[in-house]
C-alpha positions, 0 to 999 in steps of 0.5 A: 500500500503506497501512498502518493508521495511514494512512502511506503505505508505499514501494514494495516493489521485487522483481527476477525473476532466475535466472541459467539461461536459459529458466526462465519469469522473463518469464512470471513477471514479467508475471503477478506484474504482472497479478495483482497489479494484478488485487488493487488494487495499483498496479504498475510493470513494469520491463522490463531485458533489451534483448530487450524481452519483457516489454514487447511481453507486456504489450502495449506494442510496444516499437518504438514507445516514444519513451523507453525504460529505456535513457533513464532509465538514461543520465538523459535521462528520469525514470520518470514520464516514460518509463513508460507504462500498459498499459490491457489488463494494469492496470499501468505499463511502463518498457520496453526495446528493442534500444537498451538493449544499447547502455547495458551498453556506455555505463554502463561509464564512468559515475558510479554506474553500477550505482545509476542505476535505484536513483536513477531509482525513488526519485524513483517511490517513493510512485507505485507499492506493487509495481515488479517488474524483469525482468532478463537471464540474465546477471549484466550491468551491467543486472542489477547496475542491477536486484539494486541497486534491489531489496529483494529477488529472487523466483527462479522455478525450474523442478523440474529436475535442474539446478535446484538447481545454478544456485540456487547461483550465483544465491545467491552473486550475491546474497550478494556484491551484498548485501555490497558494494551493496546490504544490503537486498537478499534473496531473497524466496522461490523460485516453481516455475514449469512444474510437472507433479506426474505427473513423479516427478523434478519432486515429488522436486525440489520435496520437496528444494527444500522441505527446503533452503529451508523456508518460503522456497519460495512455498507457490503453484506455476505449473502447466505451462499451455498458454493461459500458454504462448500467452498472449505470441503475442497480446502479453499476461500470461496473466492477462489473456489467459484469466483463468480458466486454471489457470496464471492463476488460480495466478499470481493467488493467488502475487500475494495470497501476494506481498501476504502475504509483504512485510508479514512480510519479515524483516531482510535480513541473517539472510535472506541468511544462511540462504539462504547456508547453505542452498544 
């Protein structure tokens, strides 16, 4: 990401997080990652749920990396070192595995432990103009590593009765990793992901989550979409795996919305206000 006067600019560095369970944040995060690299961006994909997901859905079998995030978190390798490109999706992958859970155990009687990826992606920086991080649903030592890397958090959010209720949870997380680690952290926007606009609940959602949160709710919506939903059996973002299905082509036009939205990013202090306020 280059800005006019030809200085290079530092990679905006964006966690996909919601603390309920099952609301596509896997999905998200490698269509984000698809979509983006599909724009000419220069993409990293950092994989923090021990599930390892996200790597095996950007076509990285996760059971065959020789160094992991686990080894860049415990700083037994570096990024360059551990991350490996996903010819098929155009972007890089800092994969996860089985291991990792070990790490939350390991990382507890650790110096910085919470900052240790922060500390591992500086070295990246100029690497990359996008580095998205999929975290677990819980609020672990992973997802600590993740909010206090970030810039900022994309929420994906399904429009559903109980939505709103885990938002709050999620913004009063956010609110206190801000305070106390991380003052640059903010929320960049809310993605409804899985969206049927024929179910009156879901629009009336939406219209709520819009009245609430203005414009931080991303103008892009993620339909819900079976060729996005087949897409991880065969081990890829949907992007990639049927570039012309409805979900793909939304995910590729939240990417250019991404683009848009970080050259525009307000202080983090008055965004997290607002957020806090709102909620």
């Amino acid at each position: 990401m280059h800005d006019r006067g030809g200085d290079i600019l530092m990679a905006k560095i964006f966690c996909v997080a919601n603390q309920k369970g099952g609301v596509g944040k896997t999905t998200t995060t490698v269509n984000l990652a698809a979509g983006l690299a599909k724009i000419g961006q220069r993409v990293l994909m950092v994989d923090l749920d021990p599930q390892g997901n996200a790597t095996m859905g950007s076509g990285v079998d996760k059971r065959s990396l020789e160094l992991t995030v686990y080894d860049v978190l415990l700083e037994s390798a570096s990024v360059r070192e551990a991350a490996v490109l996903s010819e098929k999706c155009g972007y890089w992958v800092l994969g996860a595995n089985r291991e990792l859970a070990g790490a939350e155990v390991e990382l507890v009687a650790l110096d910085h432990r919470e900052k240790r990826l922060k500390a591992a992606l500086a070295e990246v920086d100029a690497d990359y103009d996008f580095v998205l991080i999929d975290c677990p649903p819980s609020l672990s030592m992973l997802t600590l590593n993740g909010l206090c890397s970030a810039h900022g958090v994309v929420v994906p959010m399904q429009c559903e009765y109980f939505a709103l209720e885990g938002l709050t949870d999620l913004v009063n997380t956010i609110k206190q990793v801000h305070a106390n680690l991380n003052t640059d952290l903010q929320i960049i926007g809310l993605l409804r992901v899985m969206f049927d606009p024929r179910i009156t609940l879901q629009q009336q959602v939406s219209d709520q989550l819009k009245g609430h949160f203005g414009e931080k709710v991303f103008n892009s919506v993620i339909p819900r979409n079976v060729r996005l939903a087949e897409a991880p059996s065969y081990g890829l973002p949907g992007v990639v795996f049927d570039p012309a299905a409805k979900g793909s082509q939304a995910f590729v036009e939240f990417a250019q919305e991404m683009v848009d939205r970080v050259q525009n990013m307000p202080a983090a202090a008055t965004s997290i206000a607002k957020m806090a306020s709102s909620a």
